[in-house]
C-alpha positions in Angstrom: -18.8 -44.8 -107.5 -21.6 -42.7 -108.6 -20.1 -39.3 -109.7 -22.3 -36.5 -111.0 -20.6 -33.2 -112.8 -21.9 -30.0 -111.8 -20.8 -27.3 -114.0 -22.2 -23.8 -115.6 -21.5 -20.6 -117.0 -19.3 -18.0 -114.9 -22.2 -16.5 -112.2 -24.5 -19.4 -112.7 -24.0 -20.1 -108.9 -22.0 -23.7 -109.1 -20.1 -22.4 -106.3 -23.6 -21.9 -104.2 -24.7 -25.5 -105.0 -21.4 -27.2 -104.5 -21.5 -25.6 -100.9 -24.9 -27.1 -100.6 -24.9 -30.5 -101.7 -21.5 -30.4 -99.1 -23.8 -29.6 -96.5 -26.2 -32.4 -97.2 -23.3 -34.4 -96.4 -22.4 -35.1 -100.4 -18.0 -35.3 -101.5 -17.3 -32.3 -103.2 -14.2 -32.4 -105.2 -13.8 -28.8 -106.9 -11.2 -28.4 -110.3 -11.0 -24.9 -109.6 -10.1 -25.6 -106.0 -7.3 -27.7 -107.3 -6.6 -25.0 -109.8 -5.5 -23.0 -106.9 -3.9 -25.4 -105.0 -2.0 -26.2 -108.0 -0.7 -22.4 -108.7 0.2 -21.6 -105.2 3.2 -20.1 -104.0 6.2 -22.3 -105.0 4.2 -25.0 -106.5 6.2 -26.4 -109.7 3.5 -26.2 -112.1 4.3 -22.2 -111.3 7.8 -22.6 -112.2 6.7 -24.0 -115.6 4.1 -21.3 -116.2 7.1 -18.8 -115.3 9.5 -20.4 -118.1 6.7 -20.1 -120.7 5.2 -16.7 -120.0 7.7 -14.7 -117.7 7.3 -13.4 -114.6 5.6 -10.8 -115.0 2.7 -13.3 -114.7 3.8 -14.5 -111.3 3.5 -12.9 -107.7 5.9 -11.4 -105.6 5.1 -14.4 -103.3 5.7 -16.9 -106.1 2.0 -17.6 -106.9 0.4 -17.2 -110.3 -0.7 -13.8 -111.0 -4.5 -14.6 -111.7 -5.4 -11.7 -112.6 -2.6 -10.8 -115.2 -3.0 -14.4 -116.3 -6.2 -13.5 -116.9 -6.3 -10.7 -118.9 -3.7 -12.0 -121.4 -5.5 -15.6 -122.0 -8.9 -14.2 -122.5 -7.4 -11.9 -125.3 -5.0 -14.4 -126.6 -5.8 -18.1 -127.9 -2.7 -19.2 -128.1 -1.8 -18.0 -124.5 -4.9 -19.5 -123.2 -4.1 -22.9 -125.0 -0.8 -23.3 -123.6 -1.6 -22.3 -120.1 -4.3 -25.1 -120.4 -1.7 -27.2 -121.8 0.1 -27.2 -118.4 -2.9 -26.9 -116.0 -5.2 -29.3 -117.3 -3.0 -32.3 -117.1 -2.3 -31.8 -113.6 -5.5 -31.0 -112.5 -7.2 -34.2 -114.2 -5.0 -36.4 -112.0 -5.5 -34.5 -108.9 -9.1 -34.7 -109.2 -9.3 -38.7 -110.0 -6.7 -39.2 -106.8 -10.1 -37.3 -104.9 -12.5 -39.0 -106.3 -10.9 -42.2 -105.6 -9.8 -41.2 -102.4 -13.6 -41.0 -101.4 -15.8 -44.0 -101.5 -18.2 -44.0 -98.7 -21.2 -41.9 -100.1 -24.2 -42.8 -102.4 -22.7 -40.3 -105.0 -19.8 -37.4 -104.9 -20.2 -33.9 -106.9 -17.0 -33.0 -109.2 -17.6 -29.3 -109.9 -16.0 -28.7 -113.5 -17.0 -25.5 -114.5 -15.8 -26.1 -118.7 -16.9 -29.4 -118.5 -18.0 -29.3 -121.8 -14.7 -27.2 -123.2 -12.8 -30.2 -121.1 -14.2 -33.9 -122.7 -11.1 -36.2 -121.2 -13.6 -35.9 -118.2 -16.4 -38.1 -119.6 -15.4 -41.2 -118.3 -15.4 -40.2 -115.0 -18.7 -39.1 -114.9 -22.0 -40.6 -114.6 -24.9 -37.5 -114.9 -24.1 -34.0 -115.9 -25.8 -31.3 -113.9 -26.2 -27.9 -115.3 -26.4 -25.1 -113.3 -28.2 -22.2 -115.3 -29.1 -18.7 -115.4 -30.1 -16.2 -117.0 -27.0 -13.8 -119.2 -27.9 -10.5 -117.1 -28.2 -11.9 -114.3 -24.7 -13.8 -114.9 -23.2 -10.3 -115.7 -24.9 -8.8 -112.5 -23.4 -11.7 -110.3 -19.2 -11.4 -111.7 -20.3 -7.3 -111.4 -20.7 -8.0 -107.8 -18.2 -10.3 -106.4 -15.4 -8.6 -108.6 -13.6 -6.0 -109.7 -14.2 -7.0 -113.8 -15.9 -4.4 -116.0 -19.1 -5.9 -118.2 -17.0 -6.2 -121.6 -14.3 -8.1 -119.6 -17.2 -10.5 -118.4 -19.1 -10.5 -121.5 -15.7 -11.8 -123.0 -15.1 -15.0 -120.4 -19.2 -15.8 -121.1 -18.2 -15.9 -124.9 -15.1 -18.3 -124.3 -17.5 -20.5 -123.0 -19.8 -23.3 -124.6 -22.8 -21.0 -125.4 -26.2 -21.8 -123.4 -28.7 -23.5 -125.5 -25.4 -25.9 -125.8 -25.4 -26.6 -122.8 -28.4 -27.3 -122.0 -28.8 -29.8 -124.4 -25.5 -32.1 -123.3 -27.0 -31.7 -119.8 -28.8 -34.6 -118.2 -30.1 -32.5 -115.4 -30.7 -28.8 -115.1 -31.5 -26.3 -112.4 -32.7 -22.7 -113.2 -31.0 -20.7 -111.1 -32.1 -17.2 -111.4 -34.0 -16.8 -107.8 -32.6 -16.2 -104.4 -30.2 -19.0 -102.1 -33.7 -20.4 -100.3 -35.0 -21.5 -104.0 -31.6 -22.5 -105.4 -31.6 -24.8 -102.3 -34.8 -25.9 -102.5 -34.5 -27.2 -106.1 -30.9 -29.1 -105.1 -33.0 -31.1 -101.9 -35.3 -32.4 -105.0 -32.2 -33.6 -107.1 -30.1 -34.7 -103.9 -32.7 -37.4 -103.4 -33.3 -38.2 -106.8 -29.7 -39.1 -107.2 -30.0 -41.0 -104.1 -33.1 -43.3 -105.2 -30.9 -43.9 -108.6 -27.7 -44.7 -106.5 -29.9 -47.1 -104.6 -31.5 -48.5 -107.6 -28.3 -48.8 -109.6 
């Protein structure tokens, strides 16, 4: 089982390449997708984060608050460390049961956007693909699909393993700071290349 990480800064585009590599036919298993699962309505791991931090951080519906949650972690260490404390556990085992689950492909994408804030996932993982982009372009991106302001985004990018990091843990990058047509050009040249090494492996 050939498993490659995809992962990058918030705006880099990982969601953009996940959703292309699915459509060349390639298992996607997503943490944040789990994330969400996992913090539904009703789900128990809400419960929990309902005993810890009140419920002020929880929905009407019985769904984490995200963006409540979010403000306090990302001005809070110790908030964000306990939430993670919960969350991560959980989320590691849903996303090994997926990756087990699926079998019948040369190699399956697990999108982990703080891979490198998140090391238990390692062993998992065979190649780590970075996603990259430019920091303005990062900030126009979040600007765009959400309602944060530019210090609250400049704040998440700083939470994060800084660039030049990155990009040296990576095995495999992709500059992303064009348009969807070059973003999928670039991911048809690694799909194959991770084929051919599948193949040869």
């Amino acid at each position: 089982m050939f498993i490659v990480a995809l992962t990058g800064g918030i705006g880099s585009g990982k969601s953009t390449a996940a959703h292309i590599f699915a459509e060349l036919g390639v298992p996607i298993t997503d943490v944040d997708v789990i994330s969400h699962q996992l913090t539904a309505a009703n789900q128990p791991l809400v419960k929990e984060i309902e005993k810890i931090f009140g419920n002020q951080y929880i929905t009407p519906e019985g769904a984490l608050n995200r963006d409540a949650m979010r403000k306090l972690v990302f001005n809070d260490d110790a908030a964000r460390a306990k939430l993670n404390a919960i969350l991560h556990p959980a989320i590691y085992d849903e996303a090994v049961k997926a990756l087990t689950f699926t079998k019948n492909a040369p190699y399956q994408i697990l999108v982990i956007p703080l891979l490198f804030e998140s090391p238990h996932y390692k062993k998992l993982i065979n190649r780590i693909l970075l996603i990259n982009c430019d920091e303005k372009i990062q900030i126009e991106r979040v600007k765009t699909r959400s309602q944060l302001s530019e210090s609250e985004i400049i704040k998440i990018i700083r939470t994060q393993t800084p660039q030049n990091e990155r990009l040296t843990l990576a095995d495999d990058v992709i500059q992303n700071d064009g348009n969807v047509k070059e973003l999928r050009k670039k991911i048809l040249e690694i799909h194959q290349k991770y084929i051919n090494t599948c193949i040869l492996s």
